[in-house]
N, C-alpha and C positions, 0 to 999 in steps of 0.2 A: 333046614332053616325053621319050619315049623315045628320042631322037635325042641329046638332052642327057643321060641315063641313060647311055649303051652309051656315050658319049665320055668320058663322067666315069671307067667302070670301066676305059676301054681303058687312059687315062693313069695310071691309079691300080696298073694293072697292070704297066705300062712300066716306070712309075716304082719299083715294088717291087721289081719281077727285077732293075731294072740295079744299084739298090743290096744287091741278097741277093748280087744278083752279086760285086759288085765288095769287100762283104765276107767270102764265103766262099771267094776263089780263092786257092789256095793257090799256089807257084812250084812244085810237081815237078817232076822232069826227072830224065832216066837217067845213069847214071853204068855205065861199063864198068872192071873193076880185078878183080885178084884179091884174093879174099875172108881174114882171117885172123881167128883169134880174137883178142879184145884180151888183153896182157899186162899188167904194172904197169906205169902208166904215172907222170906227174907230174900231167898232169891229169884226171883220175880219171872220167871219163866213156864212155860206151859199152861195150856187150858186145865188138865188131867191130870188124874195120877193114875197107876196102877203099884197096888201091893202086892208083892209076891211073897214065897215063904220066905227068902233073901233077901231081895230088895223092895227100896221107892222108887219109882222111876216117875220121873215128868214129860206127859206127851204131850203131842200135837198130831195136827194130822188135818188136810185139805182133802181128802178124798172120804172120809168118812166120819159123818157125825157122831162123834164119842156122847154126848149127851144121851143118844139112846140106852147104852150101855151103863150110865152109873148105876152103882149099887150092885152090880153084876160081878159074878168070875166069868170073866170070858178069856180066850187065846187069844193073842193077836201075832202080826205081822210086824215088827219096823224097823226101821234102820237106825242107829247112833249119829245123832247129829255132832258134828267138830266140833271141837272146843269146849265141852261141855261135858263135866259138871263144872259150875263156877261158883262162886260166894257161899260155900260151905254146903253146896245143892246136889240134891238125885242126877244120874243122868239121864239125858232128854233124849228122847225117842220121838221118831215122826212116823205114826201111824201110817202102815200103807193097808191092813187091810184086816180083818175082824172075823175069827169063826165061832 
């Protein structure tokens, strides 16, 4: 009976991490570019830009002040926010984290 207990939790366990898993993984990934303040734009999102050799991207970011960083190449951290690009815009990135 306790053979069938401990196998019941093990599965029940498996089973829970791989779906916590596979709905909390986010895509982050780093992005290298110099940093600039956002201007006016047309599509009226984000604080920030970053230029890369590729792209524009439009950021944001609650955890850390991009302000310190204009005018800078820095690495950073973020995630793809949904739904975005929209009105002919970069897409938007939510800063998580700055090296």
């Amino acid at each position: 009976m306790k053979t069938l207990v401990y196998a019941a939790l093990a599965l029940c366990f498996i089973t829970c991490s791989t779906q916590n898993n596979d709905f909390n993984t986010s895509p982050m990934s780093e992005y290298k570019g110099l940093l600039q303040a956002q201007g006016i734009t047309s599509y009226q999102y984000g604080t920030h830009t970053l230029q890369t050799k590729d792209s524009l991207y439009a950021l944001k970011s609650e955890r850390v002040n991009l302000d310190n960083y204009i005018g800078k190449t820095i690495t950073l951290t973020a995630e793809p926010i949904e739904g975005y690009p929209v009105d002919g815009g970069p897409a938007y990135l939510n800063v998580i984290g700055v090296k």
